[in-house]
TIVO-2410 file (N, C-alpha, C; in nm, 3 decimals):
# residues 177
REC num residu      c1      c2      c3 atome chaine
REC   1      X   8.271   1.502   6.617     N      A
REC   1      X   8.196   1.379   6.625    CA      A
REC   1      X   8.071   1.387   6.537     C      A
REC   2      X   8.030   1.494   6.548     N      A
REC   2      X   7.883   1.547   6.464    CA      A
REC   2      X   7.910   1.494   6.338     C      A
REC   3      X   8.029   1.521   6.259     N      A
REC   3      X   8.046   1.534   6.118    CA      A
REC   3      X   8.072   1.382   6.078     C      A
REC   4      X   8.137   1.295   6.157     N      A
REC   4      X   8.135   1.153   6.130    CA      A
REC   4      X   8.005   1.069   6.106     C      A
REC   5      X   7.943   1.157   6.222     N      A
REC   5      X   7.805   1.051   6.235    CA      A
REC   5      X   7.683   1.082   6.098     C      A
REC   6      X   7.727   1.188   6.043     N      A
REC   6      X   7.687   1.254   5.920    CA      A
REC   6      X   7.722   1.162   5.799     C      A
REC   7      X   7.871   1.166   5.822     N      A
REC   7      X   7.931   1.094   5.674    CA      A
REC   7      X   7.911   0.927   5.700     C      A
REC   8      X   7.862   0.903   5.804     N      A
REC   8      X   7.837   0.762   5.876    CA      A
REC   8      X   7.669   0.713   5.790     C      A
REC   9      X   7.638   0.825   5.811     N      A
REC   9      X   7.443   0.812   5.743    CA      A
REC   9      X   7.437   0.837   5.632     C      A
REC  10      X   7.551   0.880   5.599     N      A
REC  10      X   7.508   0.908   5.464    CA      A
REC  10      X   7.565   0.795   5.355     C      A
REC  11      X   7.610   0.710   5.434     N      A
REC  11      X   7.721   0.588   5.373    CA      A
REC  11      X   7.680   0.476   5.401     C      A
REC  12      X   7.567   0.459   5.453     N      A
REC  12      X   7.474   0.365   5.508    CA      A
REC  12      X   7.358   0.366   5.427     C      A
REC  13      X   7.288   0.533   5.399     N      A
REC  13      X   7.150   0.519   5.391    CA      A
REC  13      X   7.180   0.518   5.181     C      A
REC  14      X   7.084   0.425   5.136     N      A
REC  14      X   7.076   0.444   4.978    CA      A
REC  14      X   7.069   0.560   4.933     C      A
REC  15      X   7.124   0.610   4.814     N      A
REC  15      X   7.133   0.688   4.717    CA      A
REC  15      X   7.034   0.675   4.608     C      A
REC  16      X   6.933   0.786   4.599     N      A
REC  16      X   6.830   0.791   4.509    CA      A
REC  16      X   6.901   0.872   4.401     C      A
REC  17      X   6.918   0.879   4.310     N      A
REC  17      X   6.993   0.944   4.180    CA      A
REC  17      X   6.865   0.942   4.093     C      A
REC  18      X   6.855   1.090   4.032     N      A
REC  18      X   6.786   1.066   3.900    CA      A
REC  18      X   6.852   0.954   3.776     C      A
REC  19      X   6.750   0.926   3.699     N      A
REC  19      X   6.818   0.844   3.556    CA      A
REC  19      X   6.888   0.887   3.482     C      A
REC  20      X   7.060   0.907   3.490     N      A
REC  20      X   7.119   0.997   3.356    CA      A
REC  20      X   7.082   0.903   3.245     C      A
REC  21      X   7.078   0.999   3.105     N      A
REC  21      X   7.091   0.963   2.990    CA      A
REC  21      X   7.213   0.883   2.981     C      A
REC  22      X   7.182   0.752   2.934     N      A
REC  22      X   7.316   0.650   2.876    CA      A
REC  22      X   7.388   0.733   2.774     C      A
REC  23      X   7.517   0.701   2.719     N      A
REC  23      X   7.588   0.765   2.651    CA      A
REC  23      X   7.611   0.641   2.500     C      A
REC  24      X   7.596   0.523   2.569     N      A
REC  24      X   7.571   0.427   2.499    CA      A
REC  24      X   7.509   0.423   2.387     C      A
REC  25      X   7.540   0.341   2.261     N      A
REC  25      X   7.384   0.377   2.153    CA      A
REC  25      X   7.320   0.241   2.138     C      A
REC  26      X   7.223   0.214   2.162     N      A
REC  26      X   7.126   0.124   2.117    CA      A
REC  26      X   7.154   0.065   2.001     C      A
REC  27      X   7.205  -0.020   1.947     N      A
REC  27      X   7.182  -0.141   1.837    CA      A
REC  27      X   7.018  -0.142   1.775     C      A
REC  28      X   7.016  -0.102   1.659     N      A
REC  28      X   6.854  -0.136   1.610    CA      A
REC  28      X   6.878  -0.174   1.432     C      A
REC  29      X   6.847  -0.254   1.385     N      A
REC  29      X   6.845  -0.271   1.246    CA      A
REC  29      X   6.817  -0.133   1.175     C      A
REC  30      X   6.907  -0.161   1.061     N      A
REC  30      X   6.892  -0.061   0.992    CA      A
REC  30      X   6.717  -0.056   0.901     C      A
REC  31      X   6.673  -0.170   0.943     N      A
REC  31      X   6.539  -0.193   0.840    CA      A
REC  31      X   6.520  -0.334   0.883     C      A
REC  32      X   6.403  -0.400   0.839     N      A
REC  32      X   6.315  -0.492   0.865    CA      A
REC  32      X   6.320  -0.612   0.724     C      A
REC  33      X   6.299  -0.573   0.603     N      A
REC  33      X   6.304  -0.676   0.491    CA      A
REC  33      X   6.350  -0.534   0.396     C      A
REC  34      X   6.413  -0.613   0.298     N      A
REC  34      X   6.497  -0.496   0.165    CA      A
REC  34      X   6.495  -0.638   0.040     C      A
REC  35      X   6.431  -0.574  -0.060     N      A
REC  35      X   6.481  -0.685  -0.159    CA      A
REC  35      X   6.514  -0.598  -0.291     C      A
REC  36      X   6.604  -0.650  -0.341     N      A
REC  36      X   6.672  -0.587  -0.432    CA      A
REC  36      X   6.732  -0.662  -0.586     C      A
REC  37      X   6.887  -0.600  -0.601     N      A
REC  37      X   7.000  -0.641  -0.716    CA      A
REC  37      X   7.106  -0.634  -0.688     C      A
REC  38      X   7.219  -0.761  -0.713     N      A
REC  38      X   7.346  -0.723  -0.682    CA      A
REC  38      X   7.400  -0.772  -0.825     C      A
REC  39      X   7.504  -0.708  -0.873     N      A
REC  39      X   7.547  -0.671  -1.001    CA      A
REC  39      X   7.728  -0.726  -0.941     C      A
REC  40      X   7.792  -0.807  -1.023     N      A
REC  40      X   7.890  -0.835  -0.987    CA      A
REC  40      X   7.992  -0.769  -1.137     C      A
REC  41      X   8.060  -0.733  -1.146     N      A
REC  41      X   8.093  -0.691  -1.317    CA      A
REC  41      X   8.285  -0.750  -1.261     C      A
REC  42      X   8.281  -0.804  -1.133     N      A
REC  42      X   8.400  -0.841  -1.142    CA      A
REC  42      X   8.469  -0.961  -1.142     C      A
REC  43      X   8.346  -1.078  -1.157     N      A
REC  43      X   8.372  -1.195  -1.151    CA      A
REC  43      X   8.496  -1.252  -1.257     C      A
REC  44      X   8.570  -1.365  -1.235     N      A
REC  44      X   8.644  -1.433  -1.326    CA      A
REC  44      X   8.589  -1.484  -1.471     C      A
REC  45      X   8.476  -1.514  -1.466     N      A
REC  45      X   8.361  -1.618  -1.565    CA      A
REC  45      X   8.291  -1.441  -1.629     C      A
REC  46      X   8.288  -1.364  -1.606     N      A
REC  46      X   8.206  -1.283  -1.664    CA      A
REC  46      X   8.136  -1.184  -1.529     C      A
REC  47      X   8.097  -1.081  -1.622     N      A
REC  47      X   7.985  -1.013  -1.556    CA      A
REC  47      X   7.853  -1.136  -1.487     C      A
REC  48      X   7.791  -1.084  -1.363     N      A
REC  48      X   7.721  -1.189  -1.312    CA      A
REC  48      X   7.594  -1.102  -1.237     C      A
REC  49      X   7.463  -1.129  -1.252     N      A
REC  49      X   7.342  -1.016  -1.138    CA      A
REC  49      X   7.250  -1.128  -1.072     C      A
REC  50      X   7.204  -1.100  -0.988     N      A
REC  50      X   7.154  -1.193  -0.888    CA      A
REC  50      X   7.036  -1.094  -0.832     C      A
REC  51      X   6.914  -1.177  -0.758     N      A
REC  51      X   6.792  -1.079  -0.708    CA      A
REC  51      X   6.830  -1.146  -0.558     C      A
REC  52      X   6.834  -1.034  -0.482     N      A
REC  52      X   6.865  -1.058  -0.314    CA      A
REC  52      X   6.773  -1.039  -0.263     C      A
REC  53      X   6.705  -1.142  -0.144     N      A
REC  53      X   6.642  -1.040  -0.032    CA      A
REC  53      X   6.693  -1.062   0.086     C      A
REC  54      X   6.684  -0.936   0.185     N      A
REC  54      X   6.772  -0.953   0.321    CA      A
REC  54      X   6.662  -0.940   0.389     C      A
REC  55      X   6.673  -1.028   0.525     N      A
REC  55      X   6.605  -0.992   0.636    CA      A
REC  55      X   6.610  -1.022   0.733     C      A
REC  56      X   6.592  -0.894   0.869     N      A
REC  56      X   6.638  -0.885   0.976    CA      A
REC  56      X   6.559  -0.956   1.126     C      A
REC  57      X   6.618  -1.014   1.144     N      A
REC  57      X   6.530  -1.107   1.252    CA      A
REC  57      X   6.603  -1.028   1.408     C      A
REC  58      X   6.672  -0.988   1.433     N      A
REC  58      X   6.707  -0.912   1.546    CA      A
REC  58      X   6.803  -0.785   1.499     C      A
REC  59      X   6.825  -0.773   1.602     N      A
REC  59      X   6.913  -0.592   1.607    CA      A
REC  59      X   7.016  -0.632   1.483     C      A
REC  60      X   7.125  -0.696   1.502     N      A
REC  60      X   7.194  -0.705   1.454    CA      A
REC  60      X   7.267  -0.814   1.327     C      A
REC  61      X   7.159  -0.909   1.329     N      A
REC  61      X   7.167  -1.043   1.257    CA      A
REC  61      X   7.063  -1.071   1.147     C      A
REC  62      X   7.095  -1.112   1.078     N      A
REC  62      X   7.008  -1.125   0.931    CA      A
REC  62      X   6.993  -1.206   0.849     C      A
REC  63      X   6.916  -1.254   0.764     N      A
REC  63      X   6.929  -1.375   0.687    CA      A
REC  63      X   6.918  -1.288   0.498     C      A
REC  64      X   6.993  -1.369   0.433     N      A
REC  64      X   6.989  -1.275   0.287    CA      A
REC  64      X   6.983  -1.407   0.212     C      A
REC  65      X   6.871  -1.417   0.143     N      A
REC  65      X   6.857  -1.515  -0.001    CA      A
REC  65      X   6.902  -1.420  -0.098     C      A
REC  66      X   7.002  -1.522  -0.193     N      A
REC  66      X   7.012  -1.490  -0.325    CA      A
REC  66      X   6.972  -1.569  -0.463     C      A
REC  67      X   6.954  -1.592  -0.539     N      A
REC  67      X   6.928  -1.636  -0.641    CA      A
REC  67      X   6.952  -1.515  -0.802     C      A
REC  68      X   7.075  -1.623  -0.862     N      A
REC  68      X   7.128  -1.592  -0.956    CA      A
REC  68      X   7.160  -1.698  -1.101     C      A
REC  69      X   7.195  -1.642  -1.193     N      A
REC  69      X   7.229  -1.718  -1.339    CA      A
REC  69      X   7.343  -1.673  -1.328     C      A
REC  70      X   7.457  -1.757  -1.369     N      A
REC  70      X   7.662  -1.727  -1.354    CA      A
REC  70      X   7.623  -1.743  -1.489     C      A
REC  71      X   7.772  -1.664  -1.507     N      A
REC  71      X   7.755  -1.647  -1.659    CA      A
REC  71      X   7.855  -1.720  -1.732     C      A
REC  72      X   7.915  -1.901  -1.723     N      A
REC  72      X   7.933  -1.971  -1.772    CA      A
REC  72      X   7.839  -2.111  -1.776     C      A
REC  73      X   7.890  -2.188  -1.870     N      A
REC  73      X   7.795  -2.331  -1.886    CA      A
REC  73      X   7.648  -2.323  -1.875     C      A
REC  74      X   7.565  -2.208  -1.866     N      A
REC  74      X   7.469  -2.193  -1.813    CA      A
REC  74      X   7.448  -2.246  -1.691     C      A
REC  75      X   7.472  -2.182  -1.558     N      A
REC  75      X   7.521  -2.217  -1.408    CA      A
REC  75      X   7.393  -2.145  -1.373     C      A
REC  76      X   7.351  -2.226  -1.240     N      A
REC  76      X   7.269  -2.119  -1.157    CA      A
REC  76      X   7.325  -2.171  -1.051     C      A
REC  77      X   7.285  -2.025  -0.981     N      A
REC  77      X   7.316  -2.044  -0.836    CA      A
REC  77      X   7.228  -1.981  -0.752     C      A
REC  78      X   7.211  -2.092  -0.612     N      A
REC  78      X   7.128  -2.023  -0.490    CA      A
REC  78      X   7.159  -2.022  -0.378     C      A
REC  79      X   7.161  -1.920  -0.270     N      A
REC  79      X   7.269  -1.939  -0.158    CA      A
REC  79      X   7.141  -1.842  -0.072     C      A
REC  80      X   7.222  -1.906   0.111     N      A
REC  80      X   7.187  -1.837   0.193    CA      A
REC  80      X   7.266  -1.774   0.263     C      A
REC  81      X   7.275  -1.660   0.318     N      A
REC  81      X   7.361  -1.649   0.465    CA      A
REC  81      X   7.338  -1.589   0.589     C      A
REC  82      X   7.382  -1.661   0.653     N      A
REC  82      X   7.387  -1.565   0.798    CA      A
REC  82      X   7.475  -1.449   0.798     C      A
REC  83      X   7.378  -1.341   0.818     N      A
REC  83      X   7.449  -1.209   0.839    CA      A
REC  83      X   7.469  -1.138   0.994     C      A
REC  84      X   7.594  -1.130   1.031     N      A
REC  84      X   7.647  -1.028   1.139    CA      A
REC  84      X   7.670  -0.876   1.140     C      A
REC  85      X   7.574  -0.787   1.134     N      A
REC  85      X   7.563  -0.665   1.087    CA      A
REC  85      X   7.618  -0.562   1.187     C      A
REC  86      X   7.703  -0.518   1.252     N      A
REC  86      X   7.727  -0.418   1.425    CA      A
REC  86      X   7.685  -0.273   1.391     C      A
REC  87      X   7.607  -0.221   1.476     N      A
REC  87      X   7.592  -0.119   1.446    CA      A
REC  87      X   7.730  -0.021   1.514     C      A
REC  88      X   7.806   0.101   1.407     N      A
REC  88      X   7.914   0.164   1.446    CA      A
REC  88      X   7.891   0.268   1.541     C      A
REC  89      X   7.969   0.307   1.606     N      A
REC  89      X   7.968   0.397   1.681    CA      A
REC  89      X   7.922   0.543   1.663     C      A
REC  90      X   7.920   0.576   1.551     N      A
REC  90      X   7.960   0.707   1.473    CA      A
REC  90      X   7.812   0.687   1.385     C      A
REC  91      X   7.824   0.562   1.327     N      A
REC  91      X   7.644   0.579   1.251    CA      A
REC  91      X   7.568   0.470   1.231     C      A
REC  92      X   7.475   0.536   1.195     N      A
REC  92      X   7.380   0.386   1.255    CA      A
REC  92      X   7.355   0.369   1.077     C      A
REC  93      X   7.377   0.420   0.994     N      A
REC  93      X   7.346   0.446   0.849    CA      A
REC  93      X   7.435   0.329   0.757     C      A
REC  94      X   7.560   0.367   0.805     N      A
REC  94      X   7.699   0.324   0.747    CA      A
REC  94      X   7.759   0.190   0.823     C      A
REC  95      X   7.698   0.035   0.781     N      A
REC  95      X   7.727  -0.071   0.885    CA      A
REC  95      X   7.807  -0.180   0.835     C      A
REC  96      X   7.906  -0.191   0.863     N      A
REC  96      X   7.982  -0.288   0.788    CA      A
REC  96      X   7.897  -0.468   0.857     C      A
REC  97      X   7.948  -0.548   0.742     N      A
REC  97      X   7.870  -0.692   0.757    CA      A
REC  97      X   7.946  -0.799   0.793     C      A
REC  98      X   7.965  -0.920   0.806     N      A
REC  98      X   7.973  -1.028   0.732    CA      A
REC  98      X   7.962  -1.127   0.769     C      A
REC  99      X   7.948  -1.221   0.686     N      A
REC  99      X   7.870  -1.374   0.704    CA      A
REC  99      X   7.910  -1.478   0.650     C      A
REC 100      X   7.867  -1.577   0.645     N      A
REC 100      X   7.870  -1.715   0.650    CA      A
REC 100      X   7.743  -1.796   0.536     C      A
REC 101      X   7.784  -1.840   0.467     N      A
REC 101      X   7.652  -1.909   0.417    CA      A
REC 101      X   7.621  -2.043   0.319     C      A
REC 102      X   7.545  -2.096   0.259     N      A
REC 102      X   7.563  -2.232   0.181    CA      A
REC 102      X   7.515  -2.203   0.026     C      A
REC 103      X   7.526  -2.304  -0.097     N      A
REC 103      X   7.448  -2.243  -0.150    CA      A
REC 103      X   7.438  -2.351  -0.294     C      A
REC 104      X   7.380  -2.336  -0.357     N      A
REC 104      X   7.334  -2.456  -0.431    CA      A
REC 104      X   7.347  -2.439  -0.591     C      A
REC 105      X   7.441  -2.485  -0.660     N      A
REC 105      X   7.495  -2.532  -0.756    CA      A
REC 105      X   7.433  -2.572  -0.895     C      A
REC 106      X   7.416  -2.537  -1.031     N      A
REC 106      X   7.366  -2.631  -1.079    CA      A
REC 106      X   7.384  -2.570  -1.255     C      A
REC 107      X   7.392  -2.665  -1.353     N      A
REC 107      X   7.404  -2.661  -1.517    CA      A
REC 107      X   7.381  -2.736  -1.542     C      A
REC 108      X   7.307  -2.728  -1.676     N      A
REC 108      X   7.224  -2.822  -1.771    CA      A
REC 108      X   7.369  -2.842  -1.891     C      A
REC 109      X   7.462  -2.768  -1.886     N      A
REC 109      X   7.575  -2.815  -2.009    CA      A
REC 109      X   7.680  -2.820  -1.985     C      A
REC 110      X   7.734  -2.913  -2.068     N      A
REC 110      X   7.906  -2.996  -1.998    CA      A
REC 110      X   7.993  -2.890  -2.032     C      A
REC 111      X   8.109  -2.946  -1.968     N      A
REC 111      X   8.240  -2.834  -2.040    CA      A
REC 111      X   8.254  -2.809  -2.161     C      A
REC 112      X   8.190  -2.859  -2.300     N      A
REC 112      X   8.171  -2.853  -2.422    CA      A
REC 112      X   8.087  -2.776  -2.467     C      A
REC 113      X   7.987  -2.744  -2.393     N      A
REC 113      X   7.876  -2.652  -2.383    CA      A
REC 113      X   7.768  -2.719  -2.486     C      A
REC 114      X   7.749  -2.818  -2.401     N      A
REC 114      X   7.668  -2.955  -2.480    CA      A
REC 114      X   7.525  -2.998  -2.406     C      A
REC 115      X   7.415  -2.947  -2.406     N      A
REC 115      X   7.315  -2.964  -2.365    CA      A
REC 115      X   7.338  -3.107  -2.295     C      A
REC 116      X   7.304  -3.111  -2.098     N      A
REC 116      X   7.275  -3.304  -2.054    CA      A
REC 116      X   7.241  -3.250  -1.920     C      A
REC 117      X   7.165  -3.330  -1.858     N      A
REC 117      X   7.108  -3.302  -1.772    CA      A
REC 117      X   7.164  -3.271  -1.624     C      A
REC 118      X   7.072  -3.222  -1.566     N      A
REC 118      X   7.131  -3.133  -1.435    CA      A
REC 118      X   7.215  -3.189  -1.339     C      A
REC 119      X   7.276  -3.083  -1.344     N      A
REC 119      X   7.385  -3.123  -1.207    CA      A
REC 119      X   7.391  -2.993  -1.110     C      A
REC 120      X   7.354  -3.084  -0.987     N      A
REC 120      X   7.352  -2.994  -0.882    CA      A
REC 120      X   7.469  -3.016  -0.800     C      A
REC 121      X   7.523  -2.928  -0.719     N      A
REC 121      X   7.628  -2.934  -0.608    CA      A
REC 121      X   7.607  -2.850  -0.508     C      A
REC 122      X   7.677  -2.848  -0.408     N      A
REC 122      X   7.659  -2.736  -0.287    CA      A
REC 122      X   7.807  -2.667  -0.296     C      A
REC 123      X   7.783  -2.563  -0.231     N      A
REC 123      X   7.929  -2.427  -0.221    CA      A
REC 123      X   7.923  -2.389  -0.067     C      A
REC 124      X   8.021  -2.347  -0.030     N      A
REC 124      X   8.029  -2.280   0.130    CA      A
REC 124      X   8.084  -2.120   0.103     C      A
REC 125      X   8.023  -2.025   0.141     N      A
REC 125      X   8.082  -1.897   0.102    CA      A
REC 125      X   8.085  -1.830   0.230     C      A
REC 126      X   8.207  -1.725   0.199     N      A
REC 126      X   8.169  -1.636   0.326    CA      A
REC 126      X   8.142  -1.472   0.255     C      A
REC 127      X   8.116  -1.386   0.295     N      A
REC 127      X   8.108  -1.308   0.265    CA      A
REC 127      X   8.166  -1.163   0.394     C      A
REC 128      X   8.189  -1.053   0.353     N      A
REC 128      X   8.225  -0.927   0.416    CA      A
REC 128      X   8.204  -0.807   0.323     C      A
REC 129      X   8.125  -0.725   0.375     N      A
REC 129      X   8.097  -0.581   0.277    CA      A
REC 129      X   8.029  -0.465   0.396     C      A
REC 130      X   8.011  -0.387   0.316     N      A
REC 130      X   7.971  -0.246   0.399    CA      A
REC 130      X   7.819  -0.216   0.349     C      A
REC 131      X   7.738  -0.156   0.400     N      A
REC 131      X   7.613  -0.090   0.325    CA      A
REC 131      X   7.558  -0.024   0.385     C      A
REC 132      X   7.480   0.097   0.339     N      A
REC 132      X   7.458   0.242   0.377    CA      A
REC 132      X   7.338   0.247   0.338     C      A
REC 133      X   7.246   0.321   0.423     N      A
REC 133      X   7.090   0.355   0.388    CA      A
REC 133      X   7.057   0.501   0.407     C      A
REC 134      X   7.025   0.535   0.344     N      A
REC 134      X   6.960   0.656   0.302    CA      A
REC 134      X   6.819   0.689   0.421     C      A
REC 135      X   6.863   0.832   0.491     N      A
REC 135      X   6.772   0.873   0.565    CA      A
REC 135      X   6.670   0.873   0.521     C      A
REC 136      X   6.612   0.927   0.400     N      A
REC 136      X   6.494   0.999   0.361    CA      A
REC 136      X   6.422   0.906   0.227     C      A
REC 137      X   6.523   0.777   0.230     N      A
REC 137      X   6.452   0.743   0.108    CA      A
REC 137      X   6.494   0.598   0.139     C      A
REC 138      X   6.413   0.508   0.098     N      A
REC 138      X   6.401   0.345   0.101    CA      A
REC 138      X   6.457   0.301   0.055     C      A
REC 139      X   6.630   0.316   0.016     N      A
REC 139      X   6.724   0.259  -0.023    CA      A
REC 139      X   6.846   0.165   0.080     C      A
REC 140      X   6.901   0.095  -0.055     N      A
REC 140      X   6.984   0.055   0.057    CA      A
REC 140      X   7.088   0.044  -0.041     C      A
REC 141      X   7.227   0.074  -0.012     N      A
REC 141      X   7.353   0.059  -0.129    CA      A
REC 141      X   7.451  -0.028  -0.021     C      A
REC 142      X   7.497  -0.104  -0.085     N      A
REC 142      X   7.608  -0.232  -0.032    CA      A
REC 142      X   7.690  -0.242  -0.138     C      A
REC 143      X   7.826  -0.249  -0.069     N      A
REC 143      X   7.949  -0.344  -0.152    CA      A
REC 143      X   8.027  -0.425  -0.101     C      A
REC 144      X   8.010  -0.555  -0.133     N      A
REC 144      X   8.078  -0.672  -0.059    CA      A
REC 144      X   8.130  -0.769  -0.149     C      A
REC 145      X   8.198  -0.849  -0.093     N      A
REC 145      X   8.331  -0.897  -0.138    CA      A
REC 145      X   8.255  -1.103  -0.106     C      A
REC 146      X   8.202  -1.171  -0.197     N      A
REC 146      X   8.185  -1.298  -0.181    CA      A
REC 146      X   8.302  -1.395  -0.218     C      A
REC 147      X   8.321  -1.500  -0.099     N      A
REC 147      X   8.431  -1.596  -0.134    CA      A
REC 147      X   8.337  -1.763  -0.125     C      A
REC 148      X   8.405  -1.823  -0.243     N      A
REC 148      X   8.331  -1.974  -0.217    CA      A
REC 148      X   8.437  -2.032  -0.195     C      A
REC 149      X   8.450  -2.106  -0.077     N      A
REC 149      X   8.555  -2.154  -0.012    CA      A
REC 149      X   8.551  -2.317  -0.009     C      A
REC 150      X   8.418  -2.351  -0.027     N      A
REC 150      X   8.440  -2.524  -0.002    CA      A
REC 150      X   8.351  -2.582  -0.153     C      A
REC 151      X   8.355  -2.713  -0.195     N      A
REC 151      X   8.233  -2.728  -0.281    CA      A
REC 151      X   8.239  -2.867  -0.294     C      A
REC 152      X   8.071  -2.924  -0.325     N      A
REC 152      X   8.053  -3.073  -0.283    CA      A
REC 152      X   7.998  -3.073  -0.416     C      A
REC 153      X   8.037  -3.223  -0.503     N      A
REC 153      X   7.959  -3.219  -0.642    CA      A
REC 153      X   7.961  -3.090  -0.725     C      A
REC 154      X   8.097  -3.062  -0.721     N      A
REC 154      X   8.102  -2.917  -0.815    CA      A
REC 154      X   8.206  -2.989  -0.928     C      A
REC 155      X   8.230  -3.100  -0.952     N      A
REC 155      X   8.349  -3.148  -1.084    CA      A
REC 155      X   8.284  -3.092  -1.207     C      A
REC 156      X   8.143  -3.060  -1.227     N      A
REC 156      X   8.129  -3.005  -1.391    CA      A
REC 156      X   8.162  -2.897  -1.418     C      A
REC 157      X   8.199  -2.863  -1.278     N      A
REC 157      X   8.278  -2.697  -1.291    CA      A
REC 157      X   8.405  -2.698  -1.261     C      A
REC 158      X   8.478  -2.815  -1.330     N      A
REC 158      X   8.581  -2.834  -1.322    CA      A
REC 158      X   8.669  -2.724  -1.455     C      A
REC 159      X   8.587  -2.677  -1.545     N      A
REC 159      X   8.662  -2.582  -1.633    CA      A
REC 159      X   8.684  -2.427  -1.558     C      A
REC 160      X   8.556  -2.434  -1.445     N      A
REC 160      X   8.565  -2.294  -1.332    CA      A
REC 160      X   8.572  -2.320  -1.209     C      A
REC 161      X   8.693  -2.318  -1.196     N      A
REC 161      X   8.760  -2.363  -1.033    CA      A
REC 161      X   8.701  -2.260  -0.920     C      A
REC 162      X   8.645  -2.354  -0.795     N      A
REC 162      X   8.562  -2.225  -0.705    CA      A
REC 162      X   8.622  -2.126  -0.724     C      A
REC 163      X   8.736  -2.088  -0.692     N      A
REC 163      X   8.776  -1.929  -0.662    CA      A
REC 163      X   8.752  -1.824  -0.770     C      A
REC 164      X   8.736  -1.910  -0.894     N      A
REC 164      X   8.664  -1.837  -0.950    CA      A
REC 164      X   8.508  -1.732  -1.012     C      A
REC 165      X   8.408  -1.814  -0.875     N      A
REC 165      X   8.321  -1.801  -0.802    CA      A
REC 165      X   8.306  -1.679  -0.695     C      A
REC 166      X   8.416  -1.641  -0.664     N      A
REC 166      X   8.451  -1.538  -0.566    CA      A
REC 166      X   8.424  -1.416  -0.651     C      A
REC 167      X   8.385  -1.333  -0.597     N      A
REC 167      X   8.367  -1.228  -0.712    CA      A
REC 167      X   8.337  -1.136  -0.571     C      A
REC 168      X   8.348  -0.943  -0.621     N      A
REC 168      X   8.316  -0.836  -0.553    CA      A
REC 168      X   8.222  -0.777  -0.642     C      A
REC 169      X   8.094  -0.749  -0.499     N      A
REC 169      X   7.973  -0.702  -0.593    CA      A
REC 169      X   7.917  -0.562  -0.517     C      A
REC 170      X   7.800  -0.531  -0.635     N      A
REC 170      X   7.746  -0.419  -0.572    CA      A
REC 170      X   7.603  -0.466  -0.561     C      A
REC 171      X   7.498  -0.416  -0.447     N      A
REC 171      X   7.379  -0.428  -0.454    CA      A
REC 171      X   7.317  -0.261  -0.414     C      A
REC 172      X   7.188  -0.301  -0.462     N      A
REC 172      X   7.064  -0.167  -0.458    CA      A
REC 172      X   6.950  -0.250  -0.408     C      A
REC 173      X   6.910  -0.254  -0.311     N      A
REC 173      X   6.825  -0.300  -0.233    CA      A
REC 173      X   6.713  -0.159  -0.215     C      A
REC 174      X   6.561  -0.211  -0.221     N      A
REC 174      X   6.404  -0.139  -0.194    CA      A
REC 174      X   6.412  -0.167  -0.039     C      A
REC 175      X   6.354  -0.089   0.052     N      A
REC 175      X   6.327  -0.132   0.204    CA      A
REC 175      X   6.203  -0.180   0.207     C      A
REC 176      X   6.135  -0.275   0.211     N      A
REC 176      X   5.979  -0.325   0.205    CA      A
REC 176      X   5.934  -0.260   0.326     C      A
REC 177      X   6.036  -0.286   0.467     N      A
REC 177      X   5.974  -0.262   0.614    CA      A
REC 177      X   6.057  -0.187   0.661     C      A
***
């Protein structure tokens, strides 16, 4: 009877446990702001470089401006995206991405390559790539894969059909924070 009334109190009264260590890993940005270069050498239209900056507004989510010159008709382009960054299991260094984003269109010369005034359009892109930061040093190396999937007021780029817009690039990003 003794031993019931034992396992009786002890099944009743709370359990104080020390705090084990979680086994879990914490989600934390790999960095705070990075601005950099992404170098595309595989585009359809030509080699293409663009100045990026990324930045991290929570653990895992990010916003990245680009601004670039395409290297037909004299094209520029400016885009944003939302970035989904997970941190992996294995490293917090090595984080694959990808996102969603808009981006803004524009040449001063016709398909003739005839000086007339600007034309702007919008693009929808998505993007997916990987990028790795360096323990000991304020780098950041990425390679990702951009697709332009939709486009509004893009007919003067009717000689460069979006998909030819799609291009796989490399960037070298500075860590500011």
């Amino acid at each position: 009877m003794l031993p019931l009334l034992g396992l009786l109190a002890l099944a009743v009264a709370p359990l104080h446990a020390q705090d084990a260590p979680s086994t879990t890993l914490q989600a934390t940005a790999p960095y705070r702001t990075a601005i950099g270069l992404r170098y595309s050498p595989s585009s359809a239209a030509g080699p293409d470089a663009s100045i990026s900056i990324k930045h991290f507004f929570r653990r895992e989510t990010a916003v990245e401006a680009q601004v670039g010159r395409l290297p037909y008709s004299s094209a520029y382009q400016a885009s944003l995206h939302y970035i989904w960054q997970p941190q992996l299991l294995s490293s917090s260094r090595f984080r694959p991405y990808a996102g969603v984003g808009v981006g803004v269109t524009g040449t001063n010369r016709d398909i003739y390559g005839e000086q007339q005034r600007m034309e702007i359009g919008a693009v929808g892109m998505v993007t997916i790539g990987i990028e790795y930061t360096f323990p000991r040093a304020p780098l950041s190396l990425s390679l990702d894969y951009r697709h332009t999937f939709v486009g509004y007021k893009t007919d003067y780029l009717r000689d460069v059909p979006l998909q030819r817009m799609s291009n796989l690039g490399f960037s070298v990003k500075y860590i500011i924070r």
